[in-house]
Backbone as CSV, one residue per row, in Angstrom:
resi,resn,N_x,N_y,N_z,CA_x,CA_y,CA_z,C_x,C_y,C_z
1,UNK,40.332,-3.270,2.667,39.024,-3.215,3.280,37.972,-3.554,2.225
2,UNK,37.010,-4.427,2.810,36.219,-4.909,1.628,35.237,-3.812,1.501
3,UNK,34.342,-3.474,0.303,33.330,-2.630,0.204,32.025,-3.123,1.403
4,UNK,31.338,-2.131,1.940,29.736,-2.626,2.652,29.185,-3.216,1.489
5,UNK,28.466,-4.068,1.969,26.691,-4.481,1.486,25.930,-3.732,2.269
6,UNK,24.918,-3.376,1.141,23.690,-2.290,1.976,22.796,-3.126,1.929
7,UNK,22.036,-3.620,2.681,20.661,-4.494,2.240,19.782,-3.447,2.270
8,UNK,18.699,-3.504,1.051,17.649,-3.019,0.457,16.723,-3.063,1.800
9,UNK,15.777,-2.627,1.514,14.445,-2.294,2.741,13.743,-2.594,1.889
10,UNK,12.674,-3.441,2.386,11.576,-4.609,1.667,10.472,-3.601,0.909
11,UNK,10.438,-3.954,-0.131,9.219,-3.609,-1.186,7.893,-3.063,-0.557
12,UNK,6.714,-2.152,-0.095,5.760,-2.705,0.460,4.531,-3.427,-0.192
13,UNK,3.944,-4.165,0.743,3.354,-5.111,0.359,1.514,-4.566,0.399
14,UNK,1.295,-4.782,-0.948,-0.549,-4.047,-0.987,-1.189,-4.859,-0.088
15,UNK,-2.070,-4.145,0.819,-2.920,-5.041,1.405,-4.478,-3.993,1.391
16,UNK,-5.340,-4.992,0.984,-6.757,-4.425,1.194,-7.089,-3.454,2.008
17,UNK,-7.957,-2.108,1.340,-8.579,-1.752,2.694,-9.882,-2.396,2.801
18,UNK,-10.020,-3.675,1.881,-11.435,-4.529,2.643,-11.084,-5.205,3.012
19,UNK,-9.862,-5.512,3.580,-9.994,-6.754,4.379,-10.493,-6.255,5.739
20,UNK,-10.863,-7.570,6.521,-11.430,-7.981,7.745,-10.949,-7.123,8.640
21,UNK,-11.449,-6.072,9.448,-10.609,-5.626,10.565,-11.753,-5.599,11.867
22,UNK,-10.831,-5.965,12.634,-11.708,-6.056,14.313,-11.562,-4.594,14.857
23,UNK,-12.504,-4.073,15.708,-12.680,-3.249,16.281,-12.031,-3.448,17.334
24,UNK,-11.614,-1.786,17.785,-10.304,-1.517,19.220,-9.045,-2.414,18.652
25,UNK,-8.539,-3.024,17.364,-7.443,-2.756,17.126,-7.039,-1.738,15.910
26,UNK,-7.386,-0.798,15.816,-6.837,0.319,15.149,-5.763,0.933,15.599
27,UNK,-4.530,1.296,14.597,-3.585,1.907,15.275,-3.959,3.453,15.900
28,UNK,-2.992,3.934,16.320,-3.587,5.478,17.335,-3.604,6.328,15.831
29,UNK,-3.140,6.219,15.105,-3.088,7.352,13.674,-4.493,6.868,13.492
30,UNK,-4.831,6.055,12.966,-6.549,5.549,12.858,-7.527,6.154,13.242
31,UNK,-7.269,5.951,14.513,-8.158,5.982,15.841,-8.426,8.020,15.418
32,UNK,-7.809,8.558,14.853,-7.583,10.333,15.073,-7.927,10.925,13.615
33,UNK,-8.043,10.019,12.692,-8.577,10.304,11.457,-10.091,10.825,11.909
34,UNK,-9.967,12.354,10.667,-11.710,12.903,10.424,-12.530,12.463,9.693
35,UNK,-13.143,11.335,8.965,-13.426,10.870,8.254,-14.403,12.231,7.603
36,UNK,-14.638,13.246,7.526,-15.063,14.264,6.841,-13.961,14.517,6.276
37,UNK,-12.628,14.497,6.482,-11.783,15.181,5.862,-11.642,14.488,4.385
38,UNK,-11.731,15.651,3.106,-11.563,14.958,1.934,-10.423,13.870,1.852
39,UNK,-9.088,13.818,2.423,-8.580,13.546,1.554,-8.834,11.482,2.233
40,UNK,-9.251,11.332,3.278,-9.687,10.031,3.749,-11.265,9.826,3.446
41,UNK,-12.189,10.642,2.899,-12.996,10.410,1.905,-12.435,9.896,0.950
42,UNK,-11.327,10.686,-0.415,-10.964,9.635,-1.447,-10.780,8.782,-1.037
43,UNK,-9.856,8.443,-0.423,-9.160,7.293,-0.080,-10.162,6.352,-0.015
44,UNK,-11.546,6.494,1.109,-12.339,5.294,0.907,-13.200,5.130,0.042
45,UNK,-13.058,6.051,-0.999,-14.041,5.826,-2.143,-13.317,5.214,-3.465
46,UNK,-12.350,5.526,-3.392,-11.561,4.615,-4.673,-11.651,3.274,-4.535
47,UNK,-11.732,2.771,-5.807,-11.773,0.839,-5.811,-10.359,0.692,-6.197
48,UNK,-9.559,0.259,-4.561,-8.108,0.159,-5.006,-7.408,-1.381,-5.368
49,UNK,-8.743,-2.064,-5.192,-8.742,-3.503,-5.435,-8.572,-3.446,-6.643
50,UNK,-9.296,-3.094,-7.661,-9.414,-3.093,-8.953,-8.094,-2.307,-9.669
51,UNK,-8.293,-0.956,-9.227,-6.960,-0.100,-9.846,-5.322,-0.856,-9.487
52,UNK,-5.317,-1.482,-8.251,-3.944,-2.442,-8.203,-3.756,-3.771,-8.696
53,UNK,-4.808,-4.016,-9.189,-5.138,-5.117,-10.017,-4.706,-4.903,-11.229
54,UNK,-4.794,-4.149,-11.935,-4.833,-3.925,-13.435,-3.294,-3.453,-13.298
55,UNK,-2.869,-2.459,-12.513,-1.229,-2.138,-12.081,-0.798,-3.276,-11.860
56,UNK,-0.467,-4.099,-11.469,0.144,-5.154,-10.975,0.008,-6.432,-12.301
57,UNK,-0.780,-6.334,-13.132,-0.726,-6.991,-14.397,0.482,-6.118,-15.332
58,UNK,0.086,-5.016,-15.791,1.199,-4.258,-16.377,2.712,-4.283,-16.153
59,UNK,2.771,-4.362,-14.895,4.196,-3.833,-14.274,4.632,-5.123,-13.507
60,UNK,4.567,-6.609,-13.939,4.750,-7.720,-13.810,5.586,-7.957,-14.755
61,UNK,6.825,-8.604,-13.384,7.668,-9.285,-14.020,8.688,-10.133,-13.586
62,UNK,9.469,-10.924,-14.304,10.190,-11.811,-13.144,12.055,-11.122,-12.880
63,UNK,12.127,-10.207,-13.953,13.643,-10.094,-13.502,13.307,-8.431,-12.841
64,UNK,14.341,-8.331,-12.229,14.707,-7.000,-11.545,13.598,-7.042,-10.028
65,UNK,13.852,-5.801,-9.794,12.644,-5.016,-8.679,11.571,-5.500,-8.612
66,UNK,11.411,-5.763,-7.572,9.422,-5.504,-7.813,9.297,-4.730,-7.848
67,UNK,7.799,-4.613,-8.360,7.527,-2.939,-8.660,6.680,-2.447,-7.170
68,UNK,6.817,-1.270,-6.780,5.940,-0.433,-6.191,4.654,-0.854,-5.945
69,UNK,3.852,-1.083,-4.784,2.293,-1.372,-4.703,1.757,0.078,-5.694
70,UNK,0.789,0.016,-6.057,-0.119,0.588,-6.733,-0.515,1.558,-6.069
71,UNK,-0.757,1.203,-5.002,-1.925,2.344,-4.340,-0.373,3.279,-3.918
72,UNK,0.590,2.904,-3.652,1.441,3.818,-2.996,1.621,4.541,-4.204
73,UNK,1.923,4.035,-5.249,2.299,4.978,-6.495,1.738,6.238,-7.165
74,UNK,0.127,5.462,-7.091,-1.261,6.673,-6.849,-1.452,7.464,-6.372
């Protein structure tokens, strides 16, 4: 019997929270956020453009893994 292959589950991929978003497509988790609540205050007050920027210079490279998005690591 040959051994399985496990295939890996994809890296995730950073995406802006400035990018472009249209209104009434928010997912339902979205849609139910307190925006008083601290911890989605940090969240929109950090410059995660910048902080995954400077991560993603460091932790660049061509062999192995990619590394971890930034903001997830944070």
């Amino acid at each position: 019997m040959r051994g399985s292959y496990k295939k890996r589950a994809p890296s995730p991929v950073y995406s802006s929270p400035n990018q472009l978003s249209f209104e009434g497509f928010e997912t339902p988790f979205e849609q139910q956020l307190d925006l008083n609540n601290r911890w989605v205050f940090l969240a929109r007050n950090i410059p995660w453009d910048r902080i995954v920027g400077v991560y993603d210079k460091v932790f660049s490279s061509a062999e192995g893994r990619k590394p971890l998005s930034g903001r997830l690591v944070l």
